[in-house]
TITI-857442 format. One record per residue (C-alpha): x, y, z; residue in one letter. Coordinates in steps of 0.5 Angstrom, whole numbers, plus 500, padded with zeros to 3 digits. Layout:
# TITI-857442
X,Y,Z,A .
...
***
This chain:
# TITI-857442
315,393,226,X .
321,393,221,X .
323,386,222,X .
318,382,217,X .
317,375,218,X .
313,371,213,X .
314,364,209,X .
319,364,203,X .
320,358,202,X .
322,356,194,X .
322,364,193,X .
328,365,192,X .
328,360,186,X .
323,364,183,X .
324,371,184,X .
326,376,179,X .
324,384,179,X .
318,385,175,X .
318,390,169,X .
315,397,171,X .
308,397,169,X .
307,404,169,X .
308,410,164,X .
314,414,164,X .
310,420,166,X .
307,416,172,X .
314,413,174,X .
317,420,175,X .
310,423,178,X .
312,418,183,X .
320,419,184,X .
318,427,185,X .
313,425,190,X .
317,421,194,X .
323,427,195,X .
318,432,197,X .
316,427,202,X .
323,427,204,X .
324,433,204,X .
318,435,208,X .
320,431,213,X .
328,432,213,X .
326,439,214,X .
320,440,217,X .
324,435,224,X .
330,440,222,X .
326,446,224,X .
323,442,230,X .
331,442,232,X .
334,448,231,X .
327,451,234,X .
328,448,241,X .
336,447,241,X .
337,455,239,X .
332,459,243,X .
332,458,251,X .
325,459,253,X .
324,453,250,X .
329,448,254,X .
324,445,258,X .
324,438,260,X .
319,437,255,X .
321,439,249,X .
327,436,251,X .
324,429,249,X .
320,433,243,X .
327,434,240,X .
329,427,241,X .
322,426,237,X .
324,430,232,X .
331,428,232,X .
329,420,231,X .
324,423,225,X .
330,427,221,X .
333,420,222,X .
328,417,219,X .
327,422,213,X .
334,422,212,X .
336,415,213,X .
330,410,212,X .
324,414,208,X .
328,414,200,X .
331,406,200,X .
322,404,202,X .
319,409,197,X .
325,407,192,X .
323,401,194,X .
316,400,192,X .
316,403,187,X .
321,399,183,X .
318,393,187,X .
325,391,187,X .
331,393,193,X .
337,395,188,X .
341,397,193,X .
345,390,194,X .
346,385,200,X .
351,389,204,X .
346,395,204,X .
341,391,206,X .
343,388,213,X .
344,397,214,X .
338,399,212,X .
335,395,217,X .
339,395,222,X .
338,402,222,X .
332,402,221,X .
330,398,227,X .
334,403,231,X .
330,408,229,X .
324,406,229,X .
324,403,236,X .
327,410,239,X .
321,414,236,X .
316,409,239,X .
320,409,246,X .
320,417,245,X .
313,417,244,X .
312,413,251,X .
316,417,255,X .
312,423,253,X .
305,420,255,X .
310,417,261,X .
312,425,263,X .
305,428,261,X .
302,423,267,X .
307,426,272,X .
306,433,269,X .
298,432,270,X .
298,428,277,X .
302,433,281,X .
304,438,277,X .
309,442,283,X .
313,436,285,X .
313,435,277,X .
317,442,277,X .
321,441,283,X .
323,433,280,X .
325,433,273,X .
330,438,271,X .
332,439,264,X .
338,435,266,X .
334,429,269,X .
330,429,262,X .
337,428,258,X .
339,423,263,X .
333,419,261,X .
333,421,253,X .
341,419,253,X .
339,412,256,X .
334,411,251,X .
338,412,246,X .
344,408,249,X .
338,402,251,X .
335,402,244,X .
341,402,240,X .
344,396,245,X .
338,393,243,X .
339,394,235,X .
345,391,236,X .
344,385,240,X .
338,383,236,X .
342,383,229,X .
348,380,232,X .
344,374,233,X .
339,375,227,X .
344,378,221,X .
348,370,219,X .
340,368,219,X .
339,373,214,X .
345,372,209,X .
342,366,209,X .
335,367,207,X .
336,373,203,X .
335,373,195,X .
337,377,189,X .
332,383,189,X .
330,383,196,X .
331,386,202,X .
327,382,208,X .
329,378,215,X .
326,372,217,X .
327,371,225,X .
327,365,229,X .
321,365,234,X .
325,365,240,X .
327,373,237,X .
321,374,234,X .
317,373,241,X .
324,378,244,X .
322,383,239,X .
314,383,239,X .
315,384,247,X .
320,389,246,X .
319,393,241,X .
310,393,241,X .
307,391,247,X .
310,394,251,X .
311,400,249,X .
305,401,247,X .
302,398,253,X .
305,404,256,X .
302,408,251,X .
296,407,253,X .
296,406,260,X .
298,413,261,X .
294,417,256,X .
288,414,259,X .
290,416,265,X .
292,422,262,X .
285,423,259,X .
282,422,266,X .
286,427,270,X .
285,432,264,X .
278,431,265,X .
278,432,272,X .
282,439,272,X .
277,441,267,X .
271,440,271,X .
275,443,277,X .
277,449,273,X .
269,450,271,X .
268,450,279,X .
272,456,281,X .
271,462,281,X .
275,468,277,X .
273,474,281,X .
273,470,289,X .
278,466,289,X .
285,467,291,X .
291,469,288,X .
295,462,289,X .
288,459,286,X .
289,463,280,X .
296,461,277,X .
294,453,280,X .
288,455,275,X .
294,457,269,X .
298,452,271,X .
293,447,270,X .
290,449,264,X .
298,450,261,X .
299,442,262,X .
291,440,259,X .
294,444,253,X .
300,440,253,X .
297,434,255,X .
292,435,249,X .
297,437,244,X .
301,431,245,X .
296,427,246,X .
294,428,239,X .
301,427,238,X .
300,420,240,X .
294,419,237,X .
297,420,231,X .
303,416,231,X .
299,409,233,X .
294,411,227,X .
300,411,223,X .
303,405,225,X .
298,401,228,X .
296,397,220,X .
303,395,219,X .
303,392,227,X .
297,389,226,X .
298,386,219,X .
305,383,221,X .
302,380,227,X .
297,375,222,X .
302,372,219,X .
301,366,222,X .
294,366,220,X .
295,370,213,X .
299,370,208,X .
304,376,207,X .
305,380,201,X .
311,384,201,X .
308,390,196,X .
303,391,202,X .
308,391,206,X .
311,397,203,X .
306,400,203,X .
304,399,210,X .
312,401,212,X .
311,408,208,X .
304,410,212,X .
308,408,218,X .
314,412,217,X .
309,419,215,X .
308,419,222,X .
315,423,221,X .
313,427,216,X .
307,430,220,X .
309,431,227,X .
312,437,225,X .
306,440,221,X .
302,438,228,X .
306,443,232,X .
305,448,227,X .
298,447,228,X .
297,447,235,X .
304,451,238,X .
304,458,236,X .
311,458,240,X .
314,453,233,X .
310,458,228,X .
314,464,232,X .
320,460,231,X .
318,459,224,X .
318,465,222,X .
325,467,225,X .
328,462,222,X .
326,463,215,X .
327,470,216,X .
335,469,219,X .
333,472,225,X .
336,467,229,X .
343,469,227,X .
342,476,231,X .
347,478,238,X .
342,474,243,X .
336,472,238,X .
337,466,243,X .
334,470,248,X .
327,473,244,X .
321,472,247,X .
317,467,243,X .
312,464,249,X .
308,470,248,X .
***
């Protein structure tokens, strides 16, 4: 998670920003290397967003939470991402206090947001594969942004709240040159719960559901039979096949995301039985946050829909008279 526990006891007496250790040459490479990672994924998410608000075949309930994903990934790109690679590599935080206490407290808002994103949409895929009609006379699109407004509004009065009773704390416990908050085991249990297990129990609950059921329709779908069957069949059939593709797209999506978060998770929890290194640290917060970076290039890969879009973005396209209404599904 973003709020980093660990012993610092008579640190603050000692601390001082090492001296780069690097070439010049090298330490450039670096600073070049992080805004190109910025940039990919301040752009890439931005094509996400204008691809899915702009043309309207795309206002699906689905891809209404895919657009809140890419909007908390530009968030994080834009807001998160550059103060953590200026911070590794300076192996120091040269922003100050009072930027600090705002990054992580818009750090944690975002991150909390992304993960609670990435459970509604294992959660929305279980409700499409289960019962795919009631699914479509159910969730509307404006259920779907009822719900994507709540999470928003809920995770945010989670940052909120946490940081009211933790920042005093921090102020405390802060020391020149670093940029790390210490919790009290009473919010350090709240925040566990809140933030990783349980929207990660969701996660995996519901994809494994998800794996089963995609499994069945796929030894349904082998069963029947193209030439006999039906025309009512035949777009069950496609309808089925149409949500496994999603099913299987988006549960790359979640594979993706637990691959990339799940080391930090993990390496904070040992804190009681290890000692925590803030450069590992760093270095774990980074790989976390490339999930965002790369979300956008799993789109690319399996949605043709996103490359059309692409295409009729860079080209200018979209400012046409009614570019809203092309056809970008076929």
């Amino acid at each position: 998670m973003n709020l980093t526990e660990f012993n610092q006891s008579d640190r603050c007496a000692h601390f001082s920003c090492p001296e780069r250790s690097v070439s010049p040459a090298v330490y450039i490479l670096l600073y070049v290397c992080a805004a190109a990672v910025v940039l990919l994924t301040v752009c890439g998410n931005l094509l996400v967003i204008i691809s899915v608000c702009h043309f309207k075949q795309l206002h699906t309930p689905t891809n209404i939470l895919v657009l809140s994903l890419a909007v908390s990934d530009f968030l994080i790109g834009a807001f998160v991402m550059l103060p953590v690679l200026i911070w590794t590599i300076e192996s120091c935080w040269i922003f100050g206090r009072g930027f600090c206490i705002s990054f992580w407290l818009i750090g944690a808002f975002i991150l909390v947001l992304s993960i609670y994103n990435v459970a509604l949409i294992s959660v929305d895929r279980y409700l499409a594969l289960s019962n795919p009609f009631l699914y479509t006379n159910t969730i509307s699109r404006r259920t779907m942004c009822f719900v994507v407004s709540s999470n928003w509004c809920v995770c945010l009065a989670y940052s909120v709240t946490f940081y009211y009773f933790n920042v005093s704390f921090m102020n405390l416990l802060m020391c020149p040159g670093e940029c790390f908050l210490l919790l009290n085991e009473v919010w350090s249990v709240i925040d566990l719960m809140y933030s990783f297990i349980f929207p990660l129990s969701v996660i995996i609950v519901f994809y494994t559901l998800v794996f089963v059921i995609a499994k069945k329709h796929a030894t349904a779908i082998r069963e029947l039979n193209n030439h006999t069957r039906p025309k009512t069949q035949k777009i069950t059939s496609h309808s089925m096949k149409s949500e496994r593709k999603a099913a299987k797209v988006l549960g790359i999506l979640v594979a993706v995301f637990l691959v990339c978060f799940l080391p930090y998770f993990i390496y904070i929890l040992l804190g009681d039985v290890i000692e925590l290194h803030a450069e590992t640290i760093h270095k774990l917060m980074i790989v976390g946050y490339l999930n965002s970076t790369i979300n956008p290039f799993i789109y690319a890969l399996f949605y043709p829909w996103f490359r059309r879009c692409i295409k009729l973005i860079i080209t200018l396209r979209i400012f046409q008279t009614d570019s809203s209404l092309i056809n970008v599904l076929s």
